[in-house]
N, C-alpha and C positions, 0 to 999 in steps of 0.2 A: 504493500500500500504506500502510494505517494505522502512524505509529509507536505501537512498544511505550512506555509510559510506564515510566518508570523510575526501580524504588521506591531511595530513599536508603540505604544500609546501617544509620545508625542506626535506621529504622523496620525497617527486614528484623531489626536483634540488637534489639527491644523488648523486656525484660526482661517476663515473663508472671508471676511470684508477688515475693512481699516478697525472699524469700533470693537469686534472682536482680540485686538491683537492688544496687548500688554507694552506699557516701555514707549518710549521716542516719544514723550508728548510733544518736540521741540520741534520736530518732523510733522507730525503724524496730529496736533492737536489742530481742533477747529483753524482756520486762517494761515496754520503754518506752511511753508515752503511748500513741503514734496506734497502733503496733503492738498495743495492746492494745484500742483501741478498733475498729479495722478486724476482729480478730479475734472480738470482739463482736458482729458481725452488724450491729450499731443503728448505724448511722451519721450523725453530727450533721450540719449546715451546715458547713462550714469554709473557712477560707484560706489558701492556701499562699505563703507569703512567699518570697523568695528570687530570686539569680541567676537568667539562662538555663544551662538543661543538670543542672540539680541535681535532676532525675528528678520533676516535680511534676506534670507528665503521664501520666507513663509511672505513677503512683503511681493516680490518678486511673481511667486504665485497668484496674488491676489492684486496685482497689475493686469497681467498677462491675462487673467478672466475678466476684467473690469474692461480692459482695450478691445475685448476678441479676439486677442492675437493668438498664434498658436506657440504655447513656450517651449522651447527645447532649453535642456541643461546640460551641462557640461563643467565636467571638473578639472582641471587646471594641472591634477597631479599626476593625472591619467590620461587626459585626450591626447589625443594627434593630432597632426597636420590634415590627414587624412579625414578624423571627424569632423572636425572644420568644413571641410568641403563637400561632406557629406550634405552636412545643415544647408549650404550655399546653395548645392544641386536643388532643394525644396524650393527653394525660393518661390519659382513662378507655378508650385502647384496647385490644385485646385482647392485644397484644406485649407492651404495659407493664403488664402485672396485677400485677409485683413491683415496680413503682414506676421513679423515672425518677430518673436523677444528671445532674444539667446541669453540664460542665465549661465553665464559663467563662473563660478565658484574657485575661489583660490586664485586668481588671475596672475598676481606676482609669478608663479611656477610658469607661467608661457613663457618659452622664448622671445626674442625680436623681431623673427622671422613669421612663429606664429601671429604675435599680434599683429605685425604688417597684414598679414594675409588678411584680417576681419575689418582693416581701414577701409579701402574703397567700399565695402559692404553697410559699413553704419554711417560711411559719411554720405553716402545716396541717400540712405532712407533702405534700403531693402532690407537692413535688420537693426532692430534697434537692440543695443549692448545694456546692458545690465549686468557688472560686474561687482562680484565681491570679493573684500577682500580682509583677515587680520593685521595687515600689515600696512605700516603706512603708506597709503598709496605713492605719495610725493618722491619717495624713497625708491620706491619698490616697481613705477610702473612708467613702462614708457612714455615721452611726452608728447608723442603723437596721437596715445591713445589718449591722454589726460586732456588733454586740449580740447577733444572732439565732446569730451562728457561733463557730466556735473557731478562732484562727489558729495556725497552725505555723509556725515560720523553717527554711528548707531551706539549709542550710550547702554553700560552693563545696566540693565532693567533693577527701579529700586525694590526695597524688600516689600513694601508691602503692596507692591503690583504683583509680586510675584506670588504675597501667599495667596491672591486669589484665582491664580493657573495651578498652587496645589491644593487647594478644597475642588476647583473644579475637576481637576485628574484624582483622585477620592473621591466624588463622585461619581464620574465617568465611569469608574473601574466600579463600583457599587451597583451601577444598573447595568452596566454590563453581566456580573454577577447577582443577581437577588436574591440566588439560596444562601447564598454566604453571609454570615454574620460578622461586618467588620466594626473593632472597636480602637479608635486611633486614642493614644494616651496623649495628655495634657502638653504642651510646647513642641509637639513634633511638629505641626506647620511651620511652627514659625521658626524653629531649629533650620528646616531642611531650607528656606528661604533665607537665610542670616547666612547660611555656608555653600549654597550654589555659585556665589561670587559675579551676584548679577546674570548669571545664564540659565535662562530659563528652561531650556534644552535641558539640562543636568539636573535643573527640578523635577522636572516629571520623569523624568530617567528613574532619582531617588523613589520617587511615589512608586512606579513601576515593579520597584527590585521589592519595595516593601510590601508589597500588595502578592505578591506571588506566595501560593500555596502549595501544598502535595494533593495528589489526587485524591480527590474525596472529601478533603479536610471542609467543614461546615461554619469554622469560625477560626477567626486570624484576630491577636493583639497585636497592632501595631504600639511599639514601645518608644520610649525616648531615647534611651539606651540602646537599641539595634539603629534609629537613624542615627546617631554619632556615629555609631561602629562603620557604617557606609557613609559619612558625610566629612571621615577625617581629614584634615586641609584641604578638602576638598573648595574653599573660598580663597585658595591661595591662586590668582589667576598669574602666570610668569613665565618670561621668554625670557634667557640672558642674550639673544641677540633679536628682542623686539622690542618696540616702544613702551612695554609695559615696566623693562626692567631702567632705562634710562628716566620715565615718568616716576618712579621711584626713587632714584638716584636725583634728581630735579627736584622731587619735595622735599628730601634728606636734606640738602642742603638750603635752600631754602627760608625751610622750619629752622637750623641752626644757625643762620643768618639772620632770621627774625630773632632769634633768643628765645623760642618756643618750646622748652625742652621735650614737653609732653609730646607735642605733634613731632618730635625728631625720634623721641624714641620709639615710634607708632611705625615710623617707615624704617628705621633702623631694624626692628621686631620683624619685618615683612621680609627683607634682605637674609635675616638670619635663618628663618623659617622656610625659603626658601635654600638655603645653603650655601649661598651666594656671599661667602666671607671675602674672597678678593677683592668684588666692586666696595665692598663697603668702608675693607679698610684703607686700599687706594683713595678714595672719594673723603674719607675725613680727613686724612693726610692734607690732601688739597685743600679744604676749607679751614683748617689750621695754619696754613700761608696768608688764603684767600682773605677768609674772612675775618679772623680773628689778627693776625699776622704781629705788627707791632704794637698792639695795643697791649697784646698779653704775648709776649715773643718765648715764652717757656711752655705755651700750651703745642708749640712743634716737636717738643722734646717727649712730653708728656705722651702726646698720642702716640711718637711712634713709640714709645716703651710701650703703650696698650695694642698698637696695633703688632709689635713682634710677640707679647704673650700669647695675646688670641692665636694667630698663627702655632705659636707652640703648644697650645692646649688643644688647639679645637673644640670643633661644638660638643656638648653645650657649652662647658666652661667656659669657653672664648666670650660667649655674651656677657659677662661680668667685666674684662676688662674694655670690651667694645660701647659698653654701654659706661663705664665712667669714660671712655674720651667722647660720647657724643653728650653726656652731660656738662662737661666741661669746657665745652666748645661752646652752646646755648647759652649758657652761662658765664661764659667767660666776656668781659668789652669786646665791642670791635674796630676793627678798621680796615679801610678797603685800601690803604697806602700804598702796601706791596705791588698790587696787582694793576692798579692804576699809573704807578711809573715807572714799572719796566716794559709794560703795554707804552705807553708812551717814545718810550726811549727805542724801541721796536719799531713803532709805526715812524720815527725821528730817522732812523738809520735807512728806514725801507724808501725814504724820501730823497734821501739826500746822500752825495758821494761822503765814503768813507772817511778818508781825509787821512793826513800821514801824521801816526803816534810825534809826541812833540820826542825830538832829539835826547832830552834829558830821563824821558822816561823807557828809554829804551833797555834792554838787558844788557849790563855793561859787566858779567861775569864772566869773561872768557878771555883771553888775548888778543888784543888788537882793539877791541871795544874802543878803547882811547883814540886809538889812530880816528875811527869815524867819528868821532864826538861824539860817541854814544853814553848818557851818563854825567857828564862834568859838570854843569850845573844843576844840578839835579842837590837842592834841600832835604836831610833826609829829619822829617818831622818832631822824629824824639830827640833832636838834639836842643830843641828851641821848648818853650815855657809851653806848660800846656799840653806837648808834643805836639803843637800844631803851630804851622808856618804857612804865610799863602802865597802859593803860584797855583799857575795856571796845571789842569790837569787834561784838559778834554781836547781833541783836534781843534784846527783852527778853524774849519768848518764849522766845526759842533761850540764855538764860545758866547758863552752865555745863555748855554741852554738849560732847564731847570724842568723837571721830571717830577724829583719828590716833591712834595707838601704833607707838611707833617700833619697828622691825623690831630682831632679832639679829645684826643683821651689822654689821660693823668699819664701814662708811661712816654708817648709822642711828643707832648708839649712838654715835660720836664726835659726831654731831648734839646727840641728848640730851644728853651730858657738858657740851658747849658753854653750852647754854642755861638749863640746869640751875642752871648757875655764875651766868649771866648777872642767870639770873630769882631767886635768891636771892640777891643782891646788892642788888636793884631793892625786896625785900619781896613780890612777886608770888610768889603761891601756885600758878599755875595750873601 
């Protein structure tokens, strides 16, 4: 006997119109954007940006019925050249008289060649493109194809849109079954929605896996305790070469730039739990130059002491000293000095010719040094009050250029105050 194939629950609840569908009110709500273009009839090229499970299919689908077109899909990790052309051959058949929607899926995985091949076809009009994609398109997809389309960003659906696609799939699965006696325990909805990580797909996946019985069986406890068991980090959405894992590393710092300790250690937590100790501890490194730099110029010492523990410990332990440098960093004054004038001093040098070291400051420790003048008047600074003496240091292209500015903070301005005295004392103006 043939088995029955057996369709997925989220395909059996496929939301069939715009009001059905959960998530993208920013899209999809009365007056917005696509919702008013979809509503238009005229449907452009476009891309669908975003997570899995944030309905960019299911959207697609319910295009494609709303136009009369006939949709063909196509996945991006799988198709050919060949199926491509496959689709093209349709073109002027008699099904497709209202025209053809090609859901592409994954689109980033085409080649150049493939995508060339689907231009002249969406830029006539014989097939309109509807691509999606997890990745950033901008990044990821060619600009021939971006140019001809419009993209949308499909945002992770919030929790409490999502617990009402899991009552409705507990339902669903309820009248599907009526002999069956199901009794769902207390915070599982809202458990399985808090840990989906905005994918709604993975919602009803969970409902699905919890709702299955043994043959026969006339009554099921759904528990709290078994959806954990199947929902474990399961809320941890992460690519370390996608925009998830860099939008992480962008709040990371950020949050410690703002002095937020809470929200740094929120994203730092996210980093860890993922397993992702390089970017974390590279990326505080940085922001203990960046941010914090000379206002507290000991919190660079500090971190990398925290970031070579961690590294020596690993996880977990590592989170103890990963999290005293990102508390300390939050916390610590800031100043952006560093990063501001040697970016300066860079973008100074990328402008203008290099110019020739002055004579006196040349390496004058070898033999002959003298013969070139390399060296001879050259002041060497501890010999004079203060250790400091003024001549000129910088090319003569580069005289009188000025990079630093000393930051606001108690450690910076006691610098200034210092030297300030020092350099007016000397007759040095600088």
């Amino acid at each position: 006997m043939d088995s029955v194939k057996k369709i997925p629950l989220a395909v059996k609840m496929r939301p069939e119109t715009i009001n059905q569908m959960v998530g993208q009110k920013h899209l999809l709500g009365k007056g917005m954007p696509l919702r008013t273009i979809i509503e238009s009839g005229n449907i452009p090229n476009m891309i669908f940006y975003g997570r899995c499970g944030t309905g960019k299919t299911t959207l697609a689908y319910i295009i494609a019925s709303r136009a009369e077109k006939t949709l063909y899909k196509l996945n991006a990790t799988t198709a050919s050249t060949a199926d491509i052309k496959d689709i093209i051959s349709e073109i002027d058949s008699l099904q497709n008289e209202k025209g053809i929607i090609l859901y592409l899926d994954e689109i980033q995985f085409f080649n150049k060649k493939q995508q060339q091949l689907l231009l002249q076809f969406i830029e006539n009009g014989d097939i309109t493109l509807i691509a999606s994609t997890t990745e950033n398109p901008y990044f990821y997809i060619y600009n021939a194809i971006l140019s001809r389309s419009t993209v949308f960003e499909f945002r992770p659906v919030e929790k409490k849109e999502i617990e009402k696609v899991v009552r409705r799939a507990f339902d669903f699965v309820m009248r599907e079954n009526p002999d069956v006696s199901y009794e769902i325990e207390n915070g599982v909805i809202s458990h399985i929605a808090a840990t989906c990580g905005g994918d709604v797909r993975k919602a009803i996946n969970t409902v699905e896996l919890l709702t299955n019985r043994k043959v026969g069986q006339k009554s099921l406890k759904i528990t709290l305790e078994t959806a954990r068991n199947l929902s474990q980090k399961s809320n941890m959405t992460y690519d370390r070469d996608g925009d998830g894992h860099y939008d992480i590393l962008s709040a990371l710092q950020k949050s410690i730039r703002g002095s937020d300790e809470n929200a740094a250690l929120h994203y730092a937590a996210r980093l860890m739990e993922a397993g992702d100790l390089p970017s974390l501890c590279r990326r505080l490194l940085v922001i203990a130059a960046e941010d914090v730099g000379l206002a507290y110029p000991q919190a660079a010492a500090i971190t990398k002491a925290c970031v070579d523990s961690a590294i020596q410990l690993g996880l977990p332990e590592a989170r103890l000293p990963l999290a005293e440098a990102v508390l300390l960093l939050a916390t610590a004054p800031k100043s952006n000095s560093v990063i501001n004038s040697i970016d300066k001093a860079i973008s100074d040098l990328k402008d203008k010719e290099a110019g020739e070291i002055p004579e006196y400051l040349k390496d004058s420790h070898y033999s002959g040094a003298e013969k070139l003048g390399h060296g001879l008047t050259y002041k060497y600074p501890h010999n004079f009050p203060n250790h400091y003496v003024c001549q000129e240091y910088l090319p003569e292209t580069f005289r009188g250029a000025k990079y630093y500015e000393f930051g606001d903070n108690k450690t910076e301005q006691a610098a200034k105050k210092y030297w300030e005295e020092i350099k007016k004392n000397t007759g040095d103006k600088k």
